[in-house]
C-alpha positions in Angstrom: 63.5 -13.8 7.7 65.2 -14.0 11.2 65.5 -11.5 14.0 68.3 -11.1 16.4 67.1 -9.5 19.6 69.6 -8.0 22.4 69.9 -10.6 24.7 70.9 -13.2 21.4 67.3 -15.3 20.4 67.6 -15.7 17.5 63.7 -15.5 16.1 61.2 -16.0 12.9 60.5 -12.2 11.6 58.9 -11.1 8.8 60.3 -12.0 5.4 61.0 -8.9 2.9 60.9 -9.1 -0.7 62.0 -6.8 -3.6 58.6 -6.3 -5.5 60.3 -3.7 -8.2 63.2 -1.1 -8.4 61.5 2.9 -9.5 65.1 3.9 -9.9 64.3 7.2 -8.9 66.2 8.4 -5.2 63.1 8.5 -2.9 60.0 7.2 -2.9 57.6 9.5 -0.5 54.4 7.4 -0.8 53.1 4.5 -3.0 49.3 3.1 -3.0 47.9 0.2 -5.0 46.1 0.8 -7.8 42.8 -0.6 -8.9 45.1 -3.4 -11.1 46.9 -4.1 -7.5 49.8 -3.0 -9.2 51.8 -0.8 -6.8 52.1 3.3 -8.0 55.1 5.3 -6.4 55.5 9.0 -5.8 58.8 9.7 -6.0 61.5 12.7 -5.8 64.0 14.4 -6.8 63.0 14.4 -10.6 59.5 14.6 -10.0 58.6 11.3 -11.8 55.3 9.4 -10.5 55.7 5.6 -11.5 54.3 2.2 -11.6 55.8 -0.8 -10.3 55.1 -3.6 -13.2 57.2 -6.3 -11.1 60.6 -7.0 -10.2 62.6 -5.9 -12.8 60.0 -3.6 -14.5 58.5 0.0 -14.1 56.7 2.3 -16.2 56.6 6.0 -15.7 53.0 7.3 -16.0 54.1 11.3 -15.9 56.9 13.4 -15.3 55.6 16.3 -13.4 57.2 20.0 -13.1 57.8 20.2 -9.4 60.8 17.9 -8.0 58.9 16.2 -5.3 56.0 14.4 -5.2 54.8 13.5 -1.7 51.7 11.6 -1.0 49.5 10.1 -2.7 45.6 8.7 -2.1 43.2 6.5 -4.1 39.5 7.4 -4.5 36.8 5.4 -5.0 36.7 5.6 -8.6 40.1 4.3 -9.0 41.6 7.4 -9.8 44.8 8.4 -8.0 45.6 12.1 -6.3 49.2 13.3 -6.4 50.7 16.0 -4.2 53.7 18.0 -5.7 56.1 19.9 -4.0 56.9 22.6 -3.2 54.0 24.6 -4.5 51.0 22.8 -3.3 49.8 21.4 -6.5 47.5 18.3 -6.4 47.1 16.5 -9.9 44.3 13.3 -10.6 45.4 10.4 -12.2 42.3 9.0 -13.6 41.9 5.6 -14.1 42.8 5.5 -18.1 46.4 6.8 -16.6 45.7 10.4 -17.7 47.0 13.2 -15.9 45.1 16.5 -15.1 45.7 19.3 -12.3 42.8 19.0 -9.7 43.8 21.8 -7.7 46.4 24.0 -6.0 46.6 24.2 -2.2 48.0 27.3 -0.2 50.7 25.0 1.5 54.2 24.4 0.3 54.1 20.9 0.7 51.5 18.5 1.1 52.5 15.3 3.4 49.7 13.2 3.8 46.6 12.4 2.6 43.7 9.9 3.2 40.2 9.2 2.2 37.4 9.5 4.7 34.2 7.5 4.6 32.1 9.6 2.9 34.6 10.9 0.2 36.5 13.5 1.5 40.0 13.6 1.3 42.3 15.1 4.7 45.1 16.9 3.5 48.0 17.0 6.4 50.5 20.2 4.9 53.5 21.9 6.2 55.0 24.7 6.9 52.1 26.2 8.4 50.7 23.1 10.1 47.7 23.7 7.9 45.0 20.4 7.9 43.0 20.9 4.8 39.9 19.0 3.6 39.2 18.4 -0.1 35.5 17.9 -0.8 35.1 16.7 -4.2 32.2 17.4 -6.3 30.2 15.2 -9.6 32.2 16.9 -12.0 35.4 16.2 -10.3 36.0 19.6 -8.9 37.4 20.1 -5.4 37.1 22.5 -3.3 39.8 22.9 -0.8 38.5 23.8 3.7 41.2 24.8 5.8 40.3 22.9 8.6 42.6 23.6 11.1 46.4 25.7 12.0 48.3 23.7 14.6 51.7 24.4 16.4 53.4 22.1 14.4 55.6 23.2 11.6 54.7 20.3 9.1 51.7 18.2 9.7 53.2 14.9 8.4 50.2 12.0 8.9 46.9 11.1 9.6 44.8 8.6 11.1 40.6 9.0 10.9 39.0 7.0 14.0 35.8 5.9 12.1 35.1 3.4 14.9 35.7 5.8 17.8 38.2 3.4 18.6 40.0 6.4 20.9 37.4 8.7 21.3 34.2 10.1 19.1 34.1 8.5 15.6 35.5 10.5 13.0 38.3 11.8 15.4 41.5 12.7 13.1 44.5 12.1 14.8 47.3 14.2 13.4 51.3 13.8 13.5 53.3 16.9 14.0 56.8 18.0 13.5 58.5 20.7 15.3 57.3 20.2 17.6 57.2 16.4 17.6 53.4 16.4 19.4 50.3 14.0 18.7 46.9 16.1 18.3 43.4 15.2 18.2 41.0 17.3 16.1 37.2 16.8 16.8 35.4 17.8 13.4 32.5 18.0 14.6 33.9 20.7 17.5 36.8 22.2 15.2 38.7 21.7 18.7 42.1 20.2 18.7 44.3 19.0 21.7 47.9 17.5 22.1 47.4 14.0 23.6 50.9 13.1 23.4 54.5 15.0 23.7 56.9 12.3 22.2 59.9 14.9 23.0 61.6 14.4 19.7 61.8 16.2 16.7 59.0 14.8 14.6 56.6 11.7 14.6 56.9 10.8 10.9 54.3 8.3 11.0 51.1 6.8 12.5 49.8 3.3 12.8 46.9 1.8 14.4 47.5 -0.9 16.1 45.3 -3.0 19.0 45.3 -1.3 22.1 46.8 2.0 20.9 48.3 4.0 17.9 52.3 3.0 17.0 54.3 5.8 16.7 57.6 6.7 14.2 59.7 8.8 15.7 62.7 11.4 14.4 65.0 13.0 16.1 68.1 14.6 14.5 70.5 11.5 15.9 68.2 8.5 14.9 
């Protein structure tokens, strides 16, 4: 729990614990479910699993497609899982069974979050496709495309409900190739690059005071 910085301080930092081993190679995305218990999408064998504690896991399904890639809570508990390649988005319900929701036209879907009033923002790739789900009583969805950007994959999201950085409900969106920060007005279906990071991809998005924290790839680091 220390940090060495460049010029040798020696510094408290945050402390990092093992909270449970998937065994699987990757994990793309994990979200809590409504136990707290921790629920991983993972590749390359296409298995999605929860984390019971340190030295116990439990896969819930082992799905057709190698690679699952994001996953989002709703706010009946249930879980939505994104398979790749293919574009196939299953629903975990809350009694742990499985069902295929829907199928997107995207190879891979990267990202997705819940907005306020339900809807779920689909970031996709290659195609640089953003895609809304709206879900209906019967648990039906049907799938907007939203928005094509310049970016090859579409790899996070970030809604400002606050208008924290603009109008509420701006959706700030993370691209890769190339490696630009958008802004997409709903309201104006108008989207504009507010940021050239001048690397290959920004993998990530965090909101932080002051600002949005970026991840950055390039091919060396």
């Amino acid at each position: 729990s220390m940090a060495l910085t460049s010029d040798g301080y020696l510094l408290p930092s945050y402390a990092r614990r093992v909270i449970g081993d998937t065994g699987a190679e990757i994990v793309w995305d994990a979200v809590r479910g409504k136990d707290g218990r921790v629920i991983c999408a993972t590749g390359h064998h296409g298995k999605l699993i929860r984390v019971i504690d340190e030295k116990t896991s439990k896969t819930l399904a082992t799905l057709p497609e190698p690679e699952l890639t994001a996953l989002v809570r709703l706010k009946d508990n249930s879980v939505l899982v994104a398979a790749a390649p293919g574009g196939r988005i299953y629903r975990l319900g809350s009694d742990d069974r499985l069902s295929t929701l829907t199928q997107v036209k995207a190879g891979f879907v990267w990202r997705m979050i819940l907005d306020k009033s339900g809807d779920v923002w689909a970031a996709t790739g290659p195609g640089g496709k953003l895609l809304r789900l709206r879900l209906d009583k019967d648990g039906r969805a049907r799938v907007e495309e939203v928005y094509t950007f310049k970016s090859s994959n579409l790899l996070d999201l970030w809604i400002d409900e606050r208008g924290v950085m603009g109008e509420a409900g701006d959706v700030f969106v993370a691209g890769q190739n190339p490696g630009w920060l958008y802004r997409f007005q709903p309201a104006r279906k108008k989207a504009e690059v507010i940021y050239n990071a001048s690397v290959d991809e920004i993998r990530a998005l965090l909101p932080v005071e002051g600002g949005l924290a970026l991840a950055l790839n390039t091919e060396r680091a």
